[in-house]
N, C-alpha and C positions, 0 to 999 in steps of 0.2 A: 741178314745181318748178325747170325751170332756164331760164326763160324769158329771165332776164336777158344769158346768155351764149352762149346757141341763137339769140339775132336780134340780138348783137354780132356772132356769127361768119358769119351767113347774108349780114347785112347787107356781107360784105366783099368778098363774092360777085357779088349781084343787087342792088347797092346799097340804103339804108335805106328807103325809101319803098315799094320792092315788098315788100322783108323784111317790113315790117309789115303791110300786105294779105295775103301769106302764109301767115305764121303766124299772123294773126287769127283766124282760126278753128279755131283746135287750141289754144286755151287760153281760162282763163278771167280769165285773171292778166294784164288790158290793160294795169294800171300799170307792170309790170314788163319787157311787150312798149314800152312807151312810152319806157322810162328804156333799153334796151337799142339799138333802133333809132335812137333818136337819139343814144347815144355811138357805136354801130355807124357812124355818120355820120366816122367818123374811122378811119383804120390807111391801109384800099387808097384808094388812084385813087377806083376803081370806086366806093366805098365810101357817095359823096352826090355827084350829080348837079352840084352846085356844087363839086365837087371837080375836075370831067371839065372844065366851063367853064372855069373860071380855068385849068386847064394849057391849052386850044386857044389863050386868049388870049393867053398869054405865050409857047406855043410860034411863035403866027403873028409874034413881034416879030423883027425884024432883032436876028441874034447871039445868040437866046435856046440858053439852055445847059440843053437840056430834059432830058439824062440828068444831069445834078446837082443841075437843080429838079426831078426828080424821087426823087431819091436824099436832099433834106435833106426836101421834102415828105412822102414816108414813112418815116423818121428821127422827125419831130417829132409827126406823128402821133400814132405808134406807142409813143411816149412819152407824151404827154399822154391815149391811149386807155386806159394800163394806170393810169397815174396816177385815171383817173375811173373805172374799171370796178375799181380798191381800194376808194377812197370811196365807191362804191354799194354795192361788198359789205360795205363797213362800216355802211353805214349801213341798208342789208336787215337784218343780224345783229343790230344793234343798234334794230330794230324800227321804223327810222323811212319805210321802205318796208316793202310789203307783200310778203308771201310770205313 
């Protein structure tokens, strides 16, 4: 049972696409592996491979100020991850997810 917060936190790691390849086969709880890896998609860098693109592209700009877009990019993140990973658990508890 704690799928949803084992492939948020892998996913921070090995970013969300492999997290879920991963752990696909150690559970039976895909909907839960599904709603986890793809908020997983938010916090680090690493975190979704579209994450990794958009900083190269702005780091390659003339003047880009990549330890500050990188410091408000996991700031807001890191907010809006806990912000959605409340309302999952809310809404798991409150039975509208599985598990």
């Amino acid at each position: 049972g704690h799928e949803l917060l084992v492939s948020v936190l892998a996913s921070q790691v090995v970013s969300n696409v492999p997290a879920a390849i991963l752990l696909s086969g150690f559970t039976p709880e895909g909907e839960l592996l599904v709603v986890g890896t793809n908020l997983g998609g938010l916090g680090t860098l690493i975190a979704s491979m579209a994450s990794i693109i958009t900083f190269q592209l702005y780091a390659g700009r003339r003047n880009a100020q990549t330890v500050r877009y990188f410091g408000e990019f996991t700031l807001w993140n890191f907010l809006n991850l806990a912000a959605l990973l409340l309302l999952a658990w809310l809404l798991q508890w409150r039975s509208v997810l599985p598990g």
